[in-house]
N, C-alpha and C positions, 0 to 999 in steps of 0.2 A: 547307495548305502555306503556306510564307511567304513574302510575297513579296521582289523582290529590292531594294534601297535605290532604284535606277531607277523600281521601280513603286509604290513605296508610296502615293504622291502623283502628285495632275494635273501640278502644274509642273514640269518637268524644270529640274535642274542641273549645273553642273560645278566642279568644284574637284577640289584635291589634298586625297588619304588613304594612311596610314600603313594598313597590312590586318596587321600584328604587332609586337612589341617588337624587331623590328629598328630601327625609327623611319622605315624609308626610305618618303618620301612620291613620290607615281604618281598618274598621272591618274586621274579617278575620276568617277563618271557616278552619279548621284541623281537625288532629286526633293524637292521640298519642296512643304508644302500650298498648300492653295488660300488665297486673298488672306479672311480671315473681318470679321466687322463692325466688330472693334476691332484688327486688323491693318495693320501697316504692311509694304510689300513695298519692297526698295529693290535698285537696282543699287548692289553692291560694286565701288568705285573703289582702296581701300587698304586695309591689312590689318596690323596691328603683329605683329611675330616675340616671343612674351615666353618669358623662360625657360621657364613653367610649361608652354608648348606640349613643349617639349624632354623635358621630364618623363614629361609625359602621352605622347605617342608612343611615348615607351622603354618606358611601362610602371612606372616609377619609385615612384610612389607605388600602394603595392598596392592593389589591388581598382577602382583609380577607373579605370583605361583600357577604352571599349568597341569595338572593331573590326568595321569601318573606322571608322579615327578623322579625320574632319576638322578642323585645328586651326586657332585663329583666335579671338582674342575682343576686338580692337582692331578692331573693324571700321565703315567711315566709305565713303558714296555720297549715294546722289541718288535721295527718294527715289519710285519708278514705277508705285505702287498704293495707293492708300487706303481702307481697310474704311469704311462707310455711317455708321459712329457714333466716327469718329478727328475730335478736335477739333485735337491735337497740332501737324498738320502737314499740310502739301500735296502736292501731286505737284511735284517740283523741287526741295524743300527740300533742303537738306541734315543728312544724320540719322546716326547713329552707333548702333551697337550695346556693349555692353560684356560682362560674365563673366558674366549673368545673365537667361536668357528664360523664368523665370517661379517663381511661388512661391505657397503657400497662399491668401496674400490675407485670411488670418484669425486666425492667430497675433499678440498681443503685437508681436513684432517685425515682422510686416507692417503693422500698425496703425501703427507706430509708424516707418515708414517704412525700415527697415532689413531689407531684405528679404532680403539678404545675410548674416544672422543665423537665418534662416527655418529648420526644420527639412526643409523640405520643399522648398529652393529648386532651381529647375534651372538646370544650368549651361548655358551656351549651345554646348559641344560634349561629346561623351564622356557625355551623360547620356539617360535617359528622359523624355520629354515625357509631358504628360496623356495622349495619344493611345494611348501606346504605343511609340511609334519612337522610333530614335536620334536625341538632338539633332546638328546637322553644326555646325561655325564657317566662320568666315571667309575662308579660302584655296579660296574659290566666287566664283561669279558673280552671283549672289544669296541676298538674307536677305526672309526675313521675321520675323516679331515681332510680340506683342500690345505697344500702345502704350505700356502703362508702362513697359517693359525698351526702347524706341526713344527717344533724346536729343536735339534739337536743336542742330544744331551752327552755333555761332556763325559768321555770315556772316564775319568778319574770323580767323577761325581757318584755319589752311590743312590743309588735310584730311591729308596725307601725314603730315607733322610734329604733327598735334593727332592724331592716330590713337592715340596711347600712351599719352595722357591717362586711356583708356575702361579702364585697369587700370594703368599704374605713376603715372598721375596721380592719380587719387583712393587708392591705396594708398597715398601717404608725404599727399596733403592729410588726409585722413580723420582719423589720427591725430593731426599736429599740433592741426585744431582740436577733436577730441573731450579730448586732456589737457592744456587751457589752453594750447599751447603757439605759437599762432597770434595772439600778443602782439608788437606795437612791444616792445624792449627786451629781449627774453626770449633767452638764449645757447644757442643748439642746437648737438649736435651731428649729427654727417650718418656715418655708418658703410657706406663703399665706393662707389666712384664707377662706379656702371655705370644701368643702365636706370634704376632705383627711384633711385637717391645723386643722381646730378642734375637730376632734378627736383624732387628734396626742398630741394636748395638752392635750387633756384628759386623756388619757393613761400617757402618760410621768409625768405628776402632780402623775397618784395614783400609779406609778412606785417611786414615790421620789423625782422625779429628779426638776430642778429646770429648768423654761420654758421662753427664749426669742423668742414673735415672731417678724415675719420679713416681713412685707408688703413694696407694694407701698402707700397704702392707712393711712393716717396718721388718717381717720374717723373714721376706725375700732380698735384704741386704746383704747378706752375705753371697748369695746367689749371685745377687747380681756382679758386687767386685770382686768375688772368689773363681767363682765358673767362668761369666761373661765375661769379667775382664775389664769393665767399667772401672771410671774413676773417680766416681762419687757419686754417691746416694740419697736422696730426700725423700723425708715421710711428707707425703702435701697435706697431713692434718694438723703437722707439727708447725707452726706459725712461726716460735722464735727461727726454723732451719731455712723455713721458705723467705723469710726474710732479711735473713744474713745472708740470702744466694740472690736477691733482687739485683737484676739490669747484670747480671754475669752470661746468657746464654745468647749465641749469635740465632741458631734456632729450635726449636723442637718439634718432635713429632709427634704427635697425639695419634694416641693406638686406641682409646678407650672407647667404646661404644654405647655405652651404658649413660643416662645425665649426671653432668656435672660443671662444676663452675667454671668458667675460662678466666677469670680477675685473676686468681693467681696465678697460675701460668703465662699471663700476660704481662704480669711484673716482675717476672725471671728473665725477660728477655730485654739485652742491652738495645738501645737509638739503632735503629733498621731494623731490628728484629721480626724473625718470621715464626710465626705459629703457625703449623702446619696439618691438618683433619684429615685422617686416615681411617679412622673409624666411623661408624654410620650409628649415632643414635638414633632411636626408635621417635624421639620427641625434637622439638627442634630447641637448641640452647638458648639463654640468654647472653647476647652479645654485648657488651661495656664499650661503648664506642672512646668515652672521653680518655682511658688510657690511651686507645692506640692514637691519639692525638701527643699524647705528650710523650714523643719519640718517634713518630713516623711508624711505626710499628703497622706490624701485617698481619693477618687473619688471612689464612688459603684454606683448600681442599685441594687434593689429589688422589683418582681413582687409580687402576694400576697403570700401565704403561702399555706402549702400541708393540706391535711382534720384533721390529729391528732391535726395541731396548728390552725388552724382555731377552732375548737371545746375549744380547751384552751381558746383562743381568747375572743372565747363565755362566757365562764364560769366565767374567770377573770372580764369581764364586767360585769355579773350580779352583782357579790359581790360587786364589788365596781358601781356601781348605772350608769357606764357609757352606754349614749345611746346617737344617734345624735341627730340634734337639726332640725327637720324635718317641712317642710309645707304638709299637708296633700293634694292631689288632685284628685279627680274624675276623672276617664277615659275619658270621654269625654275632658281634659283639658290637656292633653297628648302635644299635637301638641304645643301650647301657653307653656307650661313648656320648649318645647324645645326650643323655641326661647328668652324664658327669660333665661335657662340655660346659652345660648352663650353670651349672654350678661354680664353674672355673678351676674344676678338678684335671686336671691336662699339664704334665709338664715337658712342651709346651706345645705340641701338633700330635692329635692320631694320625695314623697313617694306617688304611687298611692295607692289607698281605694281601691281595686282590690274588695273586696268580698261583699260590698256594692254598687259598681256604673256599675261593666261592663257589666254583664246581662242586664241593660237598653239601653245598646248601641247595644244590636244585632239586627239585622236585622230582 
């Protein structure tokens, strides 16, 4: 007989889970394993809200949601056990988890540090572990993790605000420097301004480079060159703008997840130009093949990044001061974030206060 998420494991937990594709999350009582010899155990202090949680709860993307779902993969504490043969880190440190707790370790792409390429990678909720059990995320009171998938978080980093880094930060870094694009001089553009859009400009400014973004929203102009620091703006419904900026970008990054057209964005980008898919529509686009013929022009994807560049990832943003631009939330407000997330009411990551509010919601 099987037993219940409570019992599977010595350590007991708590966090919030979704139990069907309603998405509504409820308190929820687990367990996770015992602390093993290359494990890290840490108290969860914050917690980053990313779309892909919103997905997975609803059930959105077929086959991949497993119930109860704990979601969470921006997850950032302090950390409170250390397995016998963890070189990584201490008791105290502060440590971070990201989209990723564990993979072959033998494959090519493990070898090759990109683990997150892995055929065999586990995700750190909604998936099966070695063991057998559900893996849970981050809207708990504790993680643990074998130490590869555990990060180091930069002592001048602030946990709440560096929390979003451990998925919409290495998602827009990853790609800039995987297709040259993480160049002094080099014209990017940045495609929607929400979770992923700015912090892509942020990185891309302290890379050098020079930043146009590209909204529907003509309100978020100022936003973007006043706050972010961009250096130019395009409404993509405005035609005569999108075409007085034709063949100007070396590449961009597309944040947008929702459909839409790729022609024009494909005529913003000068001979090599790379367009870059960072977002996951739900439908699959329609792709213009005969632009990218005249200019050699690129169409990619890029998911996040394997644990070595994730850890860069990290570092690089301490030094240079970047963090996202977060609303802080109480667990209890879990549900109500999700429903303004869908809306694209967020400016621009929740972050739940995991280590101040969820003990008040236990049962």
């Amino acid at each position: 007989m099987a037993k219940s998420p409570e019992e599977e494991h010595p350590e007991k937990a708590f966090g919030w889970a979704a139990r069907d594709s309603s998405g509504i999350l409820s308190p929820f009582k687990f367990s996770r394993r015992a602390t093993g010899e290359k494990d890290i155990r840490f108290k969860v202090l914050y917690c980053g809200v990313c779309h892909s949680d919103l997905h997975m709860v609803k059930s959105e993307w077929e086959g991949a949601s497993i119930y109860p779902l704990v979601p969470g993969h921006e997850i950032v504490g302090v950390a409170t056990e250390v397995g016998s043969k963890v070189n990584k880190v201490k008791v105290g440190d502060k440590v971070g988890v990201g989209c990723l707790v564990g993979a072959c370790h033998s494959c090519d792409d493990c070898n090759n540090d990109l683990e997150v390429y892995c055929s065999k990678m586990i995700l750190t909720y909604s998936n099966i572990y070695h063991d057998g059990t559900i893996t849970y995320g981050g809207y708990s009171d504790t993680m643990v993790a074998d130490e590869r998938y555990v990060f180091r978080f930069p002592e001048n980093l602030p946990l709440d605000a560096g929390a979003p880094l451990l998925c919409a930060g290495i998602t827009v870094y990853s790609p800039l420097k995987y297709y040259g694009l993480a160049e002094a001089g080099k014209h990017i553009g940045v495609v929607g301004l929400g979770g992923l859009g700015h912090v892509a400009v942020k990185f891309a400014k302290a890379f050098g480079a020079k930043v146009t973004v590209i909204s529907t929203s003509p309100s978020k102009k100022d936003e973007a060159l006043e706050h972010l620091g961009a250096d130019s703006f395009l409404v993509s419904r405005d035609q005569e703008e999108m075409q007085a900026a034709q063949g100007t970008l070396d590449g961009i990054i597309d944040t947008i997840s929702a459909m839409h057209s790729l022609l024009p964005l494909i005529g913003l980008l000068k001979t090599h130009g790379k367009l870059v898919m960072v977002g996951a529509p739900e439908k699959p686009l329609e792709l213009p093949v005969f632009p990218l013929l005249i200019g050699r022009k690129m169409v990619a994807g890029s998911a996040t990044g394997g644990m070595k560049e994730t850890q860069e990832m990290l570092d690089f943003a301490a030094k240079h001061n970047i963090t996202a631009d977060v609303e802080v939330i109480p667990m209890e407000y879990v549900n109500t974030a999700f429903q303004r997330l869908a809306k694209g009411d967020v400016r621009y990551r929740f972050v739940i206060d995991i280590g101040n509010t969820l003990a008040a919601t236990m049962p």
